[in-house]
C-alpha positions in Angstrom: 0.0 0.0 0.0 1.1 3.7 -0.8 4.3 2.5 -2.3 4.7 2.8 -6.5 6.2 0.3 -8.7 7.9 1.1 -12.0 8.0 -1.3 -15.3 9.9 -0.9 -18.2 8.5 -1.5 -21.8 11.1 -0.7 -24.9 9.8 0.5 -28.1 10.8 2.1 -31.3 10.7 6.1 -31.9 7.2 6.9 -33.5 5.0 4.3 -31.9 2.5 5.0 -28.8 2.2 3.1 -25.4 -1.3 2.6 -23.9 -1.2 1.4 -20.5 -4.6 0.9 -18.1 -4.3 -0.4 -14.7 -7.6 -1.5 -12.5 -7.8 -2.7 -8.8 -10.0 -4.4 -6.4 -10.0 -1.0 -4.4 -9.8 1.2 -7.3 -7.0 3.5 -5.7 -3.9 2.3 -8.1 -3.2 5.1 -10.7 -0.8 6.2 -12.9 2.2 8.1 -11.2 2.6 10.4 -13.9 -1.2 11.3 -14.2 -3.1 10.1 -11.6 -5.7 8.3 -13.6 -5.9 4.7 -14.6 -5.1 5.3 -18.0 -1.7 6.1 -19.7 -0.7 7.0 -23.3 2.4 8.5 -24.5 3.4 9.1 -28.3 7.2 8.1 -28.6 10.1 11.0 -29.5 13.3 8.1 -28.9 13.7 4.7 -29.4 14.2 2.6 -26.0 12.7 1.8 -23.1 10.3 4.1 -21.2 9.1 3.8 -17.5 6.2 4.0 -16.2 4.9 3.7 -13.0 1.8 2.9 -11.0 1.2 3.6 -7.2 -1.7 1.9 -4.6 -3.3 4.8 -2.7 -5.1 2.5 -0.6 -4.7 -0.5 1.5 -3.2 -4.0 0.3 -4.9 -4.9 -3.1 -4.2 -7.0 -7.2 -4.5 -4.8 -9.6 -4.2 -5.7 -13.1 -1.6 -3.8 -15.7 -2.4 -3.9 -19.2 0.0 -2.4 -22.1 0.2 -2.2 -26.0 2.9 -0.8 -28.3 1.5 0.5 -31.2 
């Protein structure tokens, strides 16, 4: 609870991730926007972070991504 964790996804310059993250509590978000949705059109080739954080107590939450 209240601590974030990062991931790492690479991908190539041009292409977009799409991240959306749900919980049994419905208090994990996005660090970077506070929502449970992420998108980001990519300016370099690599890998990108992103992380989520748990705002409430002990929960799963489930992480989905796509590279477009």
């Amino acid at each position: 609870a209240n601590r974030a964790q990062c991931y790492v996804a690479g991908a190539s310059r041009g292409q977009t991730i799409n991240a959306t993250v749900s919980s049994r509590n419905g208090k994990v978000t996005f660090v970077d926007t506070g929502e449970t949705s992420y998108s980001k059109y990519l300016e370099r080739s690599g890998d990108h972070t992103f992380c989520v954080r748990n705002y409430g107590g002990t929960t799963a939450y489930t992480l989905t991504v796509s590279i477009q």
